[in-house]
N, C-alpha and C positions, 0 to 999 in steps of 0.2 A: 647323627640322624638329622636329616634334613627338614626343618621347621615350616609347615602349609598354612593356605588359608582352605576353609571350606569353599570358597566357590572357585578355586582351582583342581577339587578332588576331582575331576572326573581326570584331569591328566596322570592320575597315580595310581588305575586299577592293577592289583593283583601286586601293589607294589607295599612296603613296609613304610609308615608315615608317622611325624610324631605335631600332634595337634595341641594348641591353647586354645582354651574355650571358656565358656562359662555353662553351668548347668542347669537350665532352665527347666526340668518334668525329669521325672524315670518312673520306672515302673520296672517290678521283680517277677519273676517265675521260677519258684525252683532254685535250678540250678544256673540261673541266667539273671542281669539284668541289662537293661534297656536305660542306657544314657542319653538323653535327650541335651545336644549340645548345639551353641550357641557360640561363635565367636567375631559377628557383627558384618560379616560377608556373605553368613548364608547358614542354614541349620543340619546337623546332619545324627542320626543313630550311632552311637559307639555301644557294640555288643560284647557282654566281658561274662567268657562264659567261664564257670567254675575249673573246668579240666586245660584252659587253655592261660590261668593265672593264678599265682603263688596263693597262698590261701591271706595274708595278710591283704595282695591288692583285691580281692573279691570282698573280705572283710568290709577293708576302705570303700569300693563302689556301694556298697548295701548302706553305709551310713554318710554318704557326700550328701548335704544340704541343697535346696535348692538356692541358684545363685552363685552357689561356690564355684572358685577360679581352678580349674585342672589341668593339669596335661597330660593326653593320652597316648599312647604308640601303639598299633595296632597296623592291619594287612584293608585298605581298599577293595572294598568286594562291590560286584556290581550284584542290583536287587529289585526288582520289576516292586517290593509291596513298599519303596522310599520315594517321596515325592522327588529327590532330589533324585533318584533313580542309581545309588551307591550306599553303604554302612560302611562302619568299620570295626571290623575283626580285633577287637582289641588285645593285646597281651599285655600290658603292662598301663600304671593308672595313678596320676602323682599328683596329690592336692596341693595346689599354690598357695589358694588361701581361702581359708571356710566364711561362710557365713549363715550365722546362726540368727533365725526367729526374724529371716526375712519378711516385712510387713507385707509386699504383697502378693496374696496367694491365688490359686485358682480359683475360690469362688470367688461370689459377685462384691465390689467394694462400690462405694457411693461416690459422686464426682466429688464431693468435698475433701473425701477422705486420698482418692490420687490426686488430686492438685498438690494436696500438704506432701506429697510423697514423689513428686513431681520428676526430680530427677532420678528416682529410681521407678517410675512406670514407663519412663523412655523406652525402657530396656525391653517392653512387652512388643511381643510379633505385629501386631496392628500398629502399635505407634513407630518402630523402628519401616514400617511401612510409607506412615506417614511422612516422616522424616528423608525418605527416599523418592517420595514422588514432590515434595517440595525440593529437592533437590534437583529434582531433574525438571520444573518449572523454571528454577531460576537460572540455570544453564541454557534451557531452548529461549529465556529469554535474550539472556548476553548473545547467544547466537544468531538468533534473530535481528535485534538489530543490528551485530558489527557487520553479520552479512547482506543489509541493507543501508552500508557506508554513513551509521551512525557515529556518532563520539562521545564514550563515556564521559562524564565532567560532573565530577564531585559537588553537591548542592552546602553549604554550611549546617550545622545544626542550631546553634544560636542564631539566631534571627532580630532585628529590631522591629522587626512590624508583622501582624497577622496576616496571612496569604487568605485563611477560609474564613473568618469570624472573629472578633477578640475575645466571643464568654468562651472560648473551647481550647484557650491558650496556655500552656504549663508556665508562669513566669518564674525569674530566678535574678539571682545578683548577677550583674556582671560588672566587677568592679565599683566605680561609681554609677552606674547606670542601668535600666532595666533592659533585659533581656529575655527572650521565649524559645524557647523549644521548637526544632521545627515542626508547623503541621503540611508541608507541601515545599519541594523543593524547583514548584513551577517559576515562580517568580524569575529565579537564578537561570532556570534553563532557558528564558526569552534574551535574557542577556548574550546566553551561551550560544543560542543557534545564530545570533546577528555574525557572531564571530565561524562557528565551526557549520553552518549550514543546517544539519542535522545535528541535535545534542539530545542528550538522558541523563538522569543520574537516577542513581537504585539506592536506597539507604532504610535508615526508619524513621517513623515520624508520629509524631505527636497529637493528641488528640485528646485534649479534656472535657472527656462527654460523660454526664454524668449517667451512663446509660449500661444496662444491665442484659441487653437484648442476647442474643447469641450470634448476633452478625457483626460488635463491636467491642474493640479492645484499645486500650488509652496510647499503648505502642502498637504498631504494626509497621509493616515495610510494604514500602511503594517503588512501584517504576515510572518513569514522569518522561516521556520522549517531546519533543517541541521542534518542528518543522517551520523554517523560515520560506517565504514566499506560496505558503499551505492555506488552504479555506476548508472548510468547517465538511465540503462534501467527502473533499481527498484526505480528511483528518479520518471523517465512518470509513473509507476504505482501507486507508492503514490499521485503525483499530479491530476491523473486522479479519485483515489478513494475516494480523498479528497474534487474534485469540483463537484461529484455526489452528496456525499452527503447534501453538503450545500446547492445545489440548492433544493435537496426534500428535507431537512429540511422544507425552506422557501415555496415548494408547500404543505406541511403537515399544517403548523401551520401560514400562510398567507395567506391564502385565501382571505379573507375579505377586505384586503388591497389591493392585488393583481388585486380584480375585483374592489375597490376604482378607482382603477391609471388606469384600462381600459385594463390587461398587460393581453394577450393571453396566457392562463395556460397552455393549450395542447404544445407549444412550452419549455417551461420548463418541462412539464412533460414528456417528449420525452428526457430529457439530463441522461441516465442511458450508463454505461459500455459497450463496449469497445468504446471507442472515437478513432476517423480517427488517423492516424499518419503519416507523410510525411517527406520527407528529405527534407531540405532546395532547391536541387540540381530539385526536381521533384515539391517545388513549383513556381520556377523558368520559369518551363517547365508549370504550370498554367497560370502564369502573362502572358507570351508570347502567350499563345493563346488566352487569353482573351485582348491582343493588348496593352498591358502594356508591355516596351520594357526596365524595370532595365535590368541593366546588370548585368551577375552571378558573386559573388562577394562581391554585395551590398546590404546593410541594407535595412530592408522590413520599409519603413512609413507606416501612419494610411490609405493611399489610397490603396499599396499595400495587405496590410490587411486585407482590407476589400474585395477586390476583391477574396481574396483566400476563406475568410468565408463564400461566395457566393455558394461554391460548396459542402459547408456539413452545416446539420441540428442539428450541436453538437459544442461542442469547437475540435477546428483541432490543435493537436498538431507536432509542425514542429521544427523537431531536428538535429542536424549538420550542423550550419551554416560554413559558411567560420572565421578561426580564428582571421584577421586582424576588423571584424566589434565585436568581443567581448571582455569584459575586461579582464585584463591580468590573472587574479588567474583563468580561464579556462582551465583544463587540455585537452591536441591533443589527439584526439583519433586516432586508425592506417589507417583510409584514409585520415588522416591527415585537419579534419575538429573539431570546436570546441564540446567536449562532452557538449551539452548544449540543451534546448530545449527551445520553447515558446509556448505559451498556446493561442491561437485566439478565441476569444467567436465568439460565431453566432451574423447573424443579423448586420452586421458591426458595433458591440461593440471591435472591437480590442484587442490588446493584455491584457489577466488580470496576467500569470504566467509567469515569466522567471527565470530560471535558469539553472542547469546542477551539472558537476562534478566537482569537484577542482583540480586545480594542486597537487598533495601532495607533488610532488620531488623538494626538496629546491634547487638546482641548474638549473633547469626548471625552476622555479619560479623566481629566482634572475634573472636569465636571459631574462626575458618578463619585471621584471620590469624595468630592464636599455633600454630595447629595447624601449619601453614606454616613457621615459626621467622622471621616475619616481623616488622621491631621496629615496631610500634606505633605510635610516638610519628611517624615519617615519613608515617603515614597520618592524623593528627591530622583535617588538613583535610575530608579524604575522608570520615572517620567524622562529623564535621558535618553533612554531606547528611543522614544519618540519625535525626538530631538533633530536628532542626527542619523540620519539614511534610515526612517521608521516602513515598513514593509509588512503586510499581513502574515500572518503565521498561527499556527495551531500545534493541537498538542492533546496530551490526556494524560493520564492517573491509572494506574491499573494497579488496585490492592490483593498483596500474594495472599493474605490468610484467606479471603471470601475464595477464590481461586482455588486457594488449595481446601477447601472445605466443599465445592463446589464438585471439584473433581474427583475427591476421596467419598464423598458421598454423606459428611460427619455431618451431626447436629451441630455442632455450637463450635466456633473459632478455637475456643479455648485448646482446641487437639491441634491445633495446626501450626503451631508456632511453641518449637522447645520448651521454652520458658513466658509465658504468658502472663502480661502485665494486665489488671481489670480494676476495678473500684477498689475493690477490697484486697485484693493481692498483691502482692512485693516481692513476694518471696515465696519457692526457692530463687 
């Protein structure tokens, strides 16, 4: 008997199939019951009716736990009352392997209590959702850029020096010497585009923030693109063309998931070209009228944020901050504000993009980093770019988990990323 998956059943109607699964729900009537099966392609009914299975496999279906591994064989029937628009008829019902006093059930559990159960709440319809539209993020990403004559190139994760901060840095041994965790693999890719033009690298990256919010996690993964002979305006144009298309990517080819998770499509499907653009200086002049009283000057937090996303139905992109809240490889532009931009999704998902232009002038550059109290000599390499044939270039940051929290429509990161590293968690 020839072995399927569920999301190939509709080539098998009327035909004899023998399925592995897992058993997620059932429910009994009678003389019938109703197998709700699960085998990570797609969900589908297996109906095992009393007169059409031995009395021992009916036995069996009436006591299969939920969770437990089965394999059914059964006739594909087409059925207008199945989302997947197919059941199967089953006649025969073989358990692989039970499982007893699975922890987690239909009713409601507490996030505390599925964190600690972590890899066995994957398995639930919403998150195996979730799992599938980060999936297909980071595929329209690779796609994206290879089909914009990008070049992948791997960033290090050991690091000898801070890219964003040094209080936010994971330290470790390396050998005889100190060594960090990456928080940003921009640095490497200024190197990289001198050489390949266009360069990215996608990995994860580090972040020792002692911070509890729900827009932050101490791992996450980043995509980091860096354009040689690029300025700061044709940087907002790629990052604007680049997060159109990922989000219709995922309204193209998510669907199913999308409407899984409850996530309002018409609000993504609304995220097409030109996105708002604002000067740090006029969204300043937003906060204050919506009674938010930063002073101008100061870094926007996730409250600031949010209140500005308030006022468009797109991601707002807001460029020219003041240079003193940016990191030092920021090149001034001539109103003497950082050439740099940030990316605010809608819906107060906060910031998903930062970047901008680079310094490229090695005595510009050396002189932010003593002003900084930054040592020098760690930057050695980096001031080399500067050196020899130095050339303006830009670049950004785009983190998947806001992304994908963004576009699944989740509270709090912690859904968005399989295994989720936080203050207090390590494990599973």
């Amino acid at each position: 008997m020839k072995k399927i998956f569920i999301a190939d059943i509709k080539n098998y109607e009327n035909q004899e199939i023998t399925l592995q699964a897992w058993l997620y729900n059932k429910r009994s009537s009678g003389k019938l019951h109703f197998l709700q099966l699960r085998d990570g392609t797609g969900e589908i009914q297996a109906v095992v009716f009393k007169g059409n299975v031995s009395e021992d496999v009916f036995a069996l279906a009436d006591k299969i736990t939920q969770e437990s591994s089965v394999e059914v064989t059964g006739t594909v029937k087409k059925t207008d009352r199945a989302k997947i628009g197919f059941e199967i008829d089953a006649t025969d019902v073989k358990l692989i392997c039970g499982s007893e006093d699975y922890p987690i059930t239909p009713k409601e559990h507490g996030p505390h209590f599925l964190m600690e159960h972590r890899h066995l709440w994957l398995r639930s319809l919403k998150q195996k959702a979730i799992l599938r539209v980060r999936h297909r993020i980071i595929k329209s990403i690779r796609d994206f850029f290879d089909n914009h004559g990008f070049t992948l190139v791997d960033a290090p994760i050991f690091t000898p020096n801070a890219c964003e901060g040094s209080t936010t840095l994971f330290e470790t041994d390396y050998f005889d010497q100190k060594a960090y965790l990456s928080q940003s693999g921009q640095l490497y890719m200024e190197a990289a585009c001198a050489a390949v033009g266009k360069a990215y690298c996608f990995g994860p990256t580090f972040r020792a923030e002692k911070s509890k919010t729900r827009r932050h996690l101490t791992e996450f993964w980043m995509v980091e693109p860096e354009v040689a002979f690029m300025d700061i305006f044709e940087d907002m144009d790629l990052a604007e063309e680049f997060v159109e298309y990922i989000v219709q990517q995922v309204v193209e080819h998510c669907r199913p998931e999308l409407e899984t998770l409850e996530r309002d499509i018409s609000k993504l499907e609304n995220i097409k070209r030109p996105f708002p653009r604002i000067s740090y200086d006029e969204a300043i002049e937003i906060l204050h009228k919506k009674g938010n009283d930063t002073p101008n000057g100061e870094d926007f937090g996730g409250d600031e944020e949010t209140l500005i996303s308030e006022e468009f139905d797109k991601p707002v992109m807001i460029h020219h901050y003041p240079m003193s809240v940016k990191a030092f490889y920021f090149k001034q532009a001539e109103n003497g504000k950082a050439a740099c931009v940030d990316m605010i999704a809608p819906e107060g998902y906060g910031e998903i993009i930062g970047g901008g232009q680079r310094e490229e002038d090695i005595d510009k550059l050396m002189a932010k980093i003593k002003e900084q109290n930054l040592n020098p000599e760690t930057f050695d390499w980096y001031l080399d770019l500067r050196k020899y044939g130095s050339v303006p270039h830009a670049g950004f940051g785009l983190g998947i988990e806001r992304t994908v929290a963004w576009l699944c429509g989740l509270s709090h990161v912690r859904e968005t990323i399989p295994f989720p590293r936080l203050m207090d968690r390590l494990k599973p």
